[in-house]
C-alpha positions in Angstrom: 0.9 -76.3 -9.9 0.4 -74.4 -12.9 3.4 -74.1 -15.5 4.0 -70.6 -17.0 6.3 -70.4 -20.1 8.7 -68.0 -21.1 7.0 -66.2 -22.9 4.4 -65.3 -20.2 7.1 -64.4 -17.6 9.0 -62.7 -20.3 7.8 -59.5 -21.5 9.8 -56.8 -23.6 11.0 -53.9 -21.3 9.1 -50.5 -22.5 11.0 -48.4 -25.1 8.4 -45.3 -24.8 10.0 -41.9 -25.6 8.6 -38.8 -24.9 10.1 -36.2 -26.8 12.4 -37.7 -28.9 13.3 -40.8 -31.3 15.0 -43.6 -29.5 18.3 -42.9 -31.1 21.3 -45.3 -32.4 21.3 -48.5 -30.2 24.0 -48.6 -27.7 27.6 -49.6 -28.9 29.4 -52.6 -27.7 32.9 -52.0 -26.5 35.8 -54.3 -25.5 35.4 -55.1 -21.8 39.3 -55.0 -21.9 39.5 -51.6 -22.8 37.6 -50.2 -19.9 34.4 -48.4 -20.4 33.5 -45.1 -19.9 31.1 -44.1 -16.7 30.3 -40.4 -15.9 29.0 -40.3 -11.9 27.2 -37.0 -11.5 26.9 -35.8 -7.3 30.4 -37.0 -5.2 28.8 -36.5 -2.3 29.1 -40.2 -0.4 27.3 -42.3 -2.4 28.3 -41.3 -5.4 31.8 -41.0 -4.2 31.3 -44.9 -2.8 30.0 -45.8 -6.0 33.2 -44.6 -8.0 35.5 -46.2 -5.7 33.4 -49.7 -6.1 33.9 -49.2 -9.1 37.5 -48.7 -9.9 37.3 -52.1 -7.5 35.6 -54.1 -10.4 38.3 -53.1 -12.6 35.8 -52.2 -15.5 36.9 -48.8 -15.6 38.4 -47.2 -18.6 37.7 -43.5 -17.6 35.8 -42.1 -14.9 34.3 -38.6 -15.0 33.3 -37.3 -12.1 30.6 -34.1 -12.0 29.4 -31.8 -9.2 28.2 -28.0 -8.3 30.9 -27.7 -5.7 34.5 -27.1 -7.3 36.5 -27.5 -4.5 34.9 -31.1 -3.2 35.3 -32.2 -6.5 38.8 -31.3 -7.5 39.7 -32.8 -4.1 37.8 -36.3 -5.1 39.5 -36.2 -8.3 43.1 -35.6 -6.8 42.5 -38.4 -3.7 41.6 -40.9 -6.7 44.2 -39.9 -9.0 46.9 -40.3 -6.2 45.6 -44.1 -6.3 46.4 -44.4 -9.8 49.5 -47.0 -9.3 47.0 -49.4 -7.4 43.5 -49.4 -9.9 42.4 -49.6 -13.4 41.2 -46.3 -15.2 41.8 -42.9 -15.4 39.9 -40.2 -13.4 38.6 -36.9 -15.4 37.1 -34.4 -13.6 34.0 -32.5 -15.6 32.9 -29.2 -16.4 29.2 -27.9 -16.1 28.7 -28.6 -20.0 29.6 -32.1 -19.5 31.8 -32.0 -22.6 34.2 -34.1 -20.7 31.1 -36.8 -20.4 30.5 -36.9 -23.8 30.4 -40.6 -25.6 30.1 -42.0 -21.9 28.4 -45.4 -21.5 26.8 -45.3 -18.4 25.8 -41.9 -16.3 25.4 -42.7 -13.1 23.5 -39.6 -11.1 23.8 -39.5 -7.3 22.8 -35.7 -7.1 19.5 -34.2 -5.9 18.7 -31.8 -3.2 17.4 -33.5 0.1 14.0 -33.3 1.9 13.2 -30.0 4.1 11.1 -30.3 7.7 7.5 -29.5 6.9 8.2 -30.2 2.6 6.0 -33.1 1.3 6.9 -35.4 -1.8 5.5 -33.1 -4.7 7.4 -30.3 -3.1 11.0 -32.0 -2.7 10.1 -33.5 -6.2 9.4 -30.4 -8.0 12.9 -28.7 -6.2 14.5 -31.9 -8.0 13.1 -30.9 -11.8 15.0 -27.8 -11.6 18.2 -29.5 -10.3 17.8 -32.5 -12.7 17.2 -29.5 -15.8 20.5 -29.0 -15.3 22.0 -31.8 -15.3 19.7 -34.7 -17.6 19.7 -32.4 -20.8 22.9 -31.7 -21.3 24.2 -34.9 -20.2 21.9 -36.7 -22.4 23.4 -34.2 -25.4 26.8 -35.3 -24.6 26.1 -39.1 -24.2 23.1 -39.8 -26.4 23.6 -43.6 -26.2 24.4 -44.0 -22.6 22.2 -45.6 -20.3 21.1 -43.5 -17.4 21.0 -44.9 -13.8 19.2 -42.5 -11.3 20.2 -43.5 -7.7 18.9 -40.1 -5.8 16.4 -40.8 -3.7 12.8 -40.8 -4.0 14.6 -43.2 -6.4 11.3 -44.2 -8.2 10.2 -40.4 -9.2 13.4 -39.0 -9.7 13.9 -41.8 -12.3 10.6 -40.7 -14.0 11.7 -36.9 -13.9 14.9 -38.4 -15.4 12.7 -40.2 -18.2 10.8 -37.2 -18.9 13.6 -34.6 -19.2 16.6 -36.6 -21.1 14.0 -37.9 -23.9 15.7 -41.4 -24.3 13.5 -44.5 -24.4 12.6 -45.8 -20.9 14.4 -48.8 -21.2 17.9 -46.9 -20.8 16.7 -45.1 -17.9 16.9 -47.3 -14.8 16.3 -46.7 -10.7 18.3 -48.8 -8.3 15.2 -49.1 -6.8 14.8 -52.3 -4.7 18.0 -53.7 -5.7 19.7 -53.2 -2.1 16.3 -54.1 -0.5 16.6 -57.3 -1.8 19.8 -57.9 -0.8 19.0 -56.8 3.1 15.9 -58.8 2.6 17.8 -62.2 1.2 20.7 -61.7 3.9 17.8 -61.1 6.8 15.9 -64.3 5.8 19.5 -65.9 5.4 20.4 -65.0 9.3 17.6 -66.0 10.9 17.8 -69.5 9.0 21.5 -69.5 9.2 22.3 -70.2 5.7 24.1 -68.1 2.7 21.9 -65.1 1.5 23.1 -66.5 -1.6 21.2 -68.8 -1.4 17.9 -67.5 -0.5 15.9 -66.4 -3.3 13.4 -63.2 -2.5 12.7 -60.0 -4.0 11.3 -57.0 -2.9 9.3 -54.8 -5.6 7.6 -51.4 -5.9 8.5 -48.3 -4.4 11.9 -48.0 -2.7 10.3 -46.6 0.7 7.7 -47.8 3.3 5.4 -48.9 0.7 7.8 -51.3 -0.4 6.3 -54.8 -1.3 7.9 -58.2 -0.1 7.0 -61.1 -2.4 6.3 -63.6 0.8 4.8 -65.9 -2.0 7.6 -66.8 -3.9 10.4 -67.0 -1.2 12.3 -69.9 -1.7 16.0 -71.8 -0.3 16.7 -74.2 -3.2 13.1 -74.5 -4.9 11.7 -75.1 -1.1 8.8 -72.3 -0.4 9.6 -70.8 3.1 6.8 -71.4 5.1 6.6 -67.7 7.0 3.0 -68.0 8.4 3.9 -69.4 12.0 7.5 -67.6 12.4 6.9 -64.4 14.0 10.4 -63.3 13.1 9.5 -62.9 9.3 6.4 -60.6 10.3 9.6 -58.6 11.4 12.0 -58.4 8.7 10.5 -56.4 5.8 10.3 -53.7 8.6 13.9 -54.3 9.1 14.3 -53.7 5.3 12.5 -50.4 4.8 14.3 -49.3 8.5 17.6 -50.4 7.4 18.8 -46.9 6.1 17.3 -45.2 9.2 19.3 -47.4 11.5 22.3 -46.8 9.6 21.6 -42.6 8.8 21.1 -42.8 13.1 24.5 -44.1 13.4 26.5 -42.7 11.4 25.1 -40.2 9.6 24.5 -41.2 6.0 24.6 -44.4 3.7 26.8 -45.0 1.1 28.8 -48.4 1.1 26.1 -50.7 1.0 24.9 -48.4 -1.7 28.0 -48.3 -3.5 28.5 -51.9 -4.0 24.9 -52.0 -5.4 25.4 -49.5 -8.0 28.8 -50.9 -9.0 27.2 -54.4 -9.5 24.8 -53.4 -11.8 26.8 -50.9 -13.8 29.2 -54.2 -14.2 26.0 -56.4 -15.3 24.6 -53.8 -17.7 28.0 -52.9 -19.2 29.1 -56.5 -19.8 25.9 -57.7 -20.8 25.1 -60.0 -18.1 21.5 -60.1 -18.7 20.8 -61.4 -15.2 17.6 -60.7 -13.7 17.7 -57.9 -10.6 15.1 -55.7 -9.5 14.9 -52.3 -10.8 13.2 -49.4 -10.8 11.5 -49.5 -14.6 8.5 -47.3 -16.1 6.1 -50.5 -15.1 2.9 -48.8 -17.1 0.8 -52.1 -18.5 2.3 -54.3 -15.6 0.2 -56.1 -12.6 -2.7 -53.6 -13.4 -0.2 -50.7 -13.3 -2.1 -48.2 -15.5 0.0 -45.2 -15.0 3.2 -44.1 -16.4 4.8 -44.5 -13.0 8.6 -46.1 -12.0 8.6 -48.7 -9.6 11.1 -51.8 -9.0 10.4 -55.7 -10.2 12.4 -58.3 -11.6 14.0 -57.1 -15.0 16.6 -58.7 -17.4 19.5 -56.2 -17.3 21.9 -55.8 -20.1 23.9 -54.0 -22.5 20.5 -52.1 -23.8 19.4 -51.3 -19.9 16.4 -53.2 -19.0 16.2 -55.7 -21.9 12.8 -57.3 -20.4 10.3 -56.9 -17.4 9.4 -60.2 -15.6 6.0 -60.8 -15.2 6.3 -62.3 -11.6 3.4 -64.3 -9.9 2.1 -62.1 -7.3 -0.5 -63.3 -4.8 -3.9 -61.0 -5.2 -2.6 -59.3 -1.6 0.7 -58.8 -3.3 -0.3 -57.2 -6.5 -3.2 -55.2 -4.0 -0.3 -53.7 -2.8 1.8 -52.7 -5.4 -0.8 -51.4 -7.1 -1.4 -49.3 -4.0 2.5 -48.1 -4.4 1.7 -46.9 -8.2 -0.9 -44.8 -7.2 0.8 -43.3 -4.3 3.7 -42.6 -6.7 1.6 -41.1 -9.6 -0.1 -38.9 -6.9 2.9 -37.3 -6.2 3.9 -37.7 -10.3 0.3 -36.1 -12.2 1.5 -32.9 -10.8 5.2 -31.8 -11.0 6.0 -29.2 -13.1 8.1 -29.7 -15.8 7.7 -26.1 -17.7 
């Protein structure tokens, strides 16, 4: 089998800016003190993801943003009455964001969702003018944050993100696949009956149908899974991309699954973990990617946001296919509107 060193698996996350210079580094801070996160959106998920949150107990202040006044004076007032019980304060921001200003981490969980009949270039360009309102002032106010788009289409509105707040595209990260890995390690875990924990899989490219499950390198303590005689794995990456659907049909929406995702890595890149999850990152240069297009694969994730991209063996029907998920992405990308 043929060995690949670090340096091959390793490479350097990009820092390309569009408009602007990459700015001071981001500052270190006490993980005692509590940090400071700015959630934008408190519909459910992001109101999921600032209650996980507050659970981690990494929370120094907490600003919470959103169009509608009332919801979010409520949200602010049920968290404050929780004071006694969790670490943090809870702030509640105007629409200039000065309250967000010096924050570590913005987390945005607002966008406007898809209309019957309106294709992907369409919902995308409705999000531009909902993210103009929201990226470049935020971005004024917390220059050395790092931005973490969790919207959905995840993958583009991290792009628009990119494109509009001017910072270097290693401090702007999608969730991505990071919770599709997780339903694909605890699927593959059920039907062997052993700890997801302990099943090693990943899921890259777009977060959506066209999705790519790395059957390759699937592995329970170094041991490949052999999947080609198991008609049950043929079933699970469906499973995956369903997953959402199944829940949305139940109940409505997602958001606690969600939640715990985004708290997780808001804990790893604010203490500076630097373990490796996969992220939605601009992944121009990467597997043939030629485009400047976000999509999810392994990345080292730290106190500087994506500190490096893996370079993950991909069989050629693998790659084939993420490719494939690039250029559907960049032909819904080439032509939003940004004027």
């Amino acid at each position: 089998m043929e060995q690949i060193d670090a340096a091959h698996i390793m490479q350097p996350a990009s820092r390309d800016c569009p408009t602007r210079n990459k700015g001071a580094p981001v500052k270190k801070q006490d993980v005692d003190t509590g940090f400071k996160i700015t959630i934008v959106g408190t519909g459910q998920v992001g109101m999921a993801c600032a209650y996980s949150l507050l659970q981690k107990g990494i929370v120094g202040e907490l600003v919470l943003a959103d169009v509608q006044k009332d919801k979010l004076k409520g949200e602010v007032l049920d968290l404050q009455h929780g004071g006694a019980y969790q670490h943090g304060s809870i702030v509640e921001c105007d629409d200039d964001y000065t309250q967000a200003q010096d924050s570590d981490l913005c987390i945005i969980c607002a966008g406007v969702r898809q209309k019957d009949g309106e294709n992907r270039l369409q919902l995308a360009d409705r999000n531009v003018a909902v993210l103009k309102s929201i990226v470049p002032p935020l971005a004024k106010q917390a220059p050395n944050a790092i931005f973490l788009m969790v919207s959905n289409p995840v993958d583009i509105m991290s792009y628009i993100t990119w494109q509009l707040s001017g910072l270097p595209a290693n401090r702007v990260i999608g969730s991505g696949t990071f919770l599709d890995s997780s339903r694909f390690r605890t699927l593959i875990g059920q039907h062997l009956k052993i700890s997801p924990s302990s099943v090693h899989a990943w899921i890259v490219g777009e977060h959506g149908d066209s999705s790519v499950p790395v059957w390759s390198s699937v592995n329970v303590a170094g041991v490949p899974l052999k999947t080609d005689d198991d008609a049950t794995f043929a079933d699970i990456h469906r499973s995956v991309v369903d997953a959402a659907y199944e829940v949305i049909k139940l109940k409505g929406y997602t958001n606690w699954a969600i939640g715990a995702a985004v708290s997780t890595l808001a804990q790893n890149i604010l203490q500076d973990q630097r373990r490796v999850m996969p992220v939605s990152t601009l992944v121009k240069g990467k597997h043939g990617v030629t485009e400047d297009v976000y999509l999810s694969l392994p990345c080292v994730i730290g106190r500087d946001g994506v500190e490096a991209v893996m370079t993950q063996p991909l069989s050629e029907e693998e790659k084939t296919k993420l490719q494939a998920s690039a250029a559907s992405l960049w032909d819904v990308q080439k032509d939003i509107k940004f004027d």
